[in-house]
N, C-alpha and C positions, 0 to 999 in steps of 0.2 A: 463319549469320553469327556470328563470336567476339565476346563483349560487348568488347573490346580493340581489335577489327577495325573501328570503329567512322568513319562517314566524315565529313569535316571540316563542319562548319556545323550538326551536330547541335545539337539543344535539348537540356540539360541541365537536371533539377530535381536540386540538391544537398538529401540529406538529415542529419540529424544530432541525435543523442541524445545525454543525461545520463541512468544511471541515479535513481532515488530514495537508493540506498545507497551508489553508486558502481561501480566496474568493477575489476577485478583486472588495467587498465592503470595506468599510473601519470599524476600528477594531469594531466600535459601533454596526454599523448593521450586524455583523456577530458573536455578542454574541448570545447564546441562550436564556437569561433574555433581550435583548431587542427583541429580533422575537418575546419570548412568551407574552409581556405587548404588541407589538403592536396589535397581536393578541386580546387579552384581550379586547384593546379598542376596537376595529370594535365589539367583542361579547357583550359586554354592550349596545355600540348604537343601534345595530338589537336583543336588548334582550332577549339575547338567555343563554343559561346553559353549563358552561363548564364540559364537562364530564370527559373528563382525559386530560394530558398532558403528549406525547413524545417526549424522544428528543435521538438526536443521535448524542453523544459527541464525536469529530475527526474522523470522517466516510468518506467516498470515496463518491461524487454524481453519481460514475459511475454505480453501481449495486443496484438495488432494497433489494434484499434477501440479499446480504452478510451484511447490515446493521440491529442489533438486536432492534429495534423498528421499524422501516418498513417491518421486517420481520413478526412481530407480527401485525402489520394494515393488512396486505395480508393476511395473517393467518384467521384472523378474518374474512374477509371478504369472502374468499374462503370457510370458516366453514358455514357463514352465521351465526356468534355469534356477529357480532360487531353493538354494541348499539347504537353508537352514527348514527347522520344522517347525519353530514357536518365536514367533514375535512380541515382544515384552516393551513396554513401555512404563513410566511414571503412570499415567493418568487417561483415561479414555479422551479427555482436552488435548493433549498433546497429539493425537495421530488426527482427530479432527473436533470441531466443535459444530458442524452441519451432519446431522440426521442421517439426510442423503449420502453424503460422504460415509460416513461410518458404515452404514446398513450393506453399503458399494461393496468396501473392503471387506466386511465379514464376508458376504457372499465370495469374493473372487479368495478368501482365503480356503471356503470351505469346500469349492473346488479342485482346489488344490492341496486337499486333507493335510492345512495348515494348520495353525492352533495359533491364538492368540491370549496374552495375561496383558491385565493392567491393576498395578500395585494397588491405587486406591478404592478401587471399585469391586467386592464381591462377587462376580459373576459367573455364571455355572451354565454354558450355551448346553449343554448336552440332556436340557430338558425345557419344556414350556413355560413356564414359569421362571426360569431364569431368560430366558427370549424374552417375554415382558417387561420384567426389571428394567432388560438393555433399553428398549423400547423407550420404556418409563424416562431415563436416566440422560439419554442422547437427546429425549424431545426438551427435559428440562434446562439442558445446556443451548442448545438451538435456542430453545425463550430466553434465556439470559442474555446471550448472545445479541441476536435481535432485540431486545429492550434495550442494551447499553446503545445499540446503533439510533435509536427513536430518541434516545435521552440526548445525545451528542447533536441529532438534527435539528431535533428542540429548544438546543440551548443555543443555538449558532443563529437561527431565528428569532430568538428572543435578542441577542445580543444587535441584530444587524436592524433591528425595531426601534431600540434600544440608543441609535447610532455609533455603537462600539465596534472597531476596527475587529477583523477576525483572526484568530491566531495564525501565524505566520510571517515572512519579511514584509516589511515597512515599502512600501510604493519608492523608489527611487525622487529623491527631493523633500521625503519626510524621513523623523527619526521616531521610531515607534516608545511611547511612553506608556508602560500595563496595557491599555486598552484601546489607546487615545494614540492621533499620530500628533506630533510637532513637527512644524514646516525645518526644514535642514536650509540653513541660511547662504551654503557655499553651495548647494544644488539645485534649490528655487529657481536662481537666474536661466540654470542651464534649461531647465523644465519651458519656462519663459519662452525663452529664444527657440525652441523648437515650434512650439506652437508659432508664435509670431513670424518664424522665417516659413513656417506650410501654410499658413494663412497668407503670406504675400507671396506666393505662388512656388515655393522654392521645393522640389519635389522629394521623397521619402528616401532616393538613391541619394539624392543631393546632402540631403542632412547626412545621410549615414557615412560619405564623404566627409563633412565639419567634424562629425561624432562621429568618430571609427570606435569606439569602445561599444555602443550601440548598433546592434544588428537591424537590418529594417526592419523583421520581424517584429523586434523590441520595440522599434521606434513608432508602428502602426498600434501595438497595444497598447504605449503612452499616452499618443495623441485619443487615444477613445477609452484612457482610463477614467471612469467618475470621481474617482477618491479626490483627482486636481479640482473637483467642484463640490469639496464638502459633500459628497453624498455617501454610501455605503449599500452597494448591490449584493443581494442576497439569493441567488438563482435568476426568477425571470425577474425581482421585486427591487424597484430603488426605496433609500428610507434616506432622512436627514442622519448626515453623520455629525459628531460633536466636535468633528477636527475643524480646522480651520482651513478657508479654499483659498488654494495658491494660483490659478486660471480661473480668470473673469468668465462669468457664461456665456457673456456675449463670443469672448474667443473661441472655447470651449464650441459652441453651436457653429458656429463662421467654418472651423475648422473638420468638423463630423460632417458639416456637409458637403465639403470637398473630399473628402474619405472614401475611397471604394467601398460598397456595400460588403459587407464580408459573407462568407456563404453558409452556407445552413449546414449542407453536407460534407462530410470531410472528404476528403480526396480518397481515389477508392485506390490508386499506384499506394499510399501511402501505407494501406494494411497490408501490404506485401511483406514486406520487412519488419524485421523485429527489432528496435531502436533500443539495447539492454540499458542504457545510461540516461533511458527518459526519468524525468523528475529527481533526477541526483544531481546533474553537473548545472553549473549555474554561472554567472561571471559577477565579477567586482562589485558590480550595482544591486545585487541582491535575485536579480531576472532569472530563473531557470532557460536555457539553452533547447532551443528546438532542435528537433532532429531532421534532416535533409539529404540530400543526395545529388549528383549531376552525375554528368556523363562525360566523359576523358575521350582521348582518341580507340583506347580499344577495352576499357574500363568503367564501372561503374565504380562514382567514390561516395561515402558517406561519412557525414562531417557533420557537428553540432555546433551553431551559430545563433 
């Protein structure tokens, strides 16, 4: 049967995504009220019944599951609860831009004598030659895909070579200018005085007592940030940065060596839980907010600090 070929009264589940970064459509067709009306019109003309509509608003095309409305089409479908008979989407990008992924879904759809359309892509599963096409069509997305990701790592290397600050907030004590940091004149001092009071023995609880806006957490990544010594780390690689260093080296070294070794491995309690508000919530100073936990009298709490 051709996903086109499709017979009238069919149940439709329209689907529909936003990247997180966006799409190399232009802004129209990468809203999700214009995927779901294009949608709309092909189900009118093959008059057919829209069952539901999901959408997956700034999602990633790279994983199926980590996305909460394609998590729930798989769901259904793996239950063998899912109503509808034909999933329709904008674009074969939008349900995934991974091979794997795609190749996944067609399988678990066609055991479940699903049927799937996607508006821009001609595709006719119900022969070999339209199976190649898909083939064709998903690998060429995968390589775009992965090339944009090579070009992004390339340039972030060239830049940190380069001594160019990396896109993102400005290190606490600088003010980020294009590419360049400038030292922050009311936050220097502060940067200062922490090194200089853990250099004269004053310990990481202690400061975080002076500086309560600062978590220790915060306070241990300051004290072993490179950027207070003019440099620019780039994975395992340091390079001269163009900024200017606010900690003398001498301090900078005095105080790394007082520093607990930090550890290779991450804490394995810690993959237990699933921290949803990691790399969103942040404080005043620009810091992203680590995730953590303790233990109450008859409770477990978790808190971002």
């Amino acid at each position: 049967m051709s996903i086109f070929n499709t017979k009238e009264g069919m149940k439709y589940l329209i689907y529909s995504r936003v990247s997180v970064k966006g799409t190399h459509e232009t802004k129209e067709e990468s809203s999700i009220p214009m995927q779901v009306k294009s949608c709309r019109e092909f189900i009118d003309k093959h008059r057919g019944i829209v069952l539901e509509t999901i959408s997956d608003d700034f999602a990633s095309g790279k994983e199926l599951m980590s996305r909460p409305g394609m998590y729930r089409v798989i769901s259904d479908l793996e239950n063998g609860t899912a109503e509808w008979d034909v999933i329709i989407a904008y674009s074969l990008t939008r349900f995934s831009r991974s091979l794997f992924d795609l190749l996944k879904l067609f399988k678990l759809l066609e055991s479940n004598d699903k049927y799937m359309v996607s508006l821009n892509e001609n595709i006719d599963l119900s022969n070999s030659a339209g199976k190649l096409n898909l083939n064709i069509m998903c690998s060429v997305a995968q390589f775009w895909r992965e090339s944009s990701q090579e070009n992004v790592r390339e340039k972030m290397q060239f830049m940190a070579k380069e001594g160019m600050f990396m896109p993102g907030i400005a290190p606490f004590g600088y003010i980020k200018n294009k590419k360049s940091l400038i030292p922050d004149p009311e936050k220097v001092p502060i940067v200062l005085d922490l090194y200089k009071k853990y250099s004269e023995g004053v310990s990481v609880d202690k400061l975080n007592g002076i500086y309560p806006q600062f978590s220790t957490n915060t306070i241990q990544k300051m004290l072993r940030n490179k950027h207070y010594i003019g440099k620019i780390v780039w994975k395992d690689d340091v390079y001269e940065g163009k900024h200017e260093a606010i900690v003398p080296v001498e301090l900078f070294n005095l105080v790394n060596a007082r520093l607990p070794k930090t550890r290779k491995n991450p804490r394995l309690n810690a993959q237990k839980y699933h921290y949803l508000l990691s790399g969103l919530m942040h404080c005043h100073c620009g810091k992203f907010l680590s995730p953590s936990g303790n233990y109450g009298r008859k409770n477990k709490y978790f808190y971002y600090s």
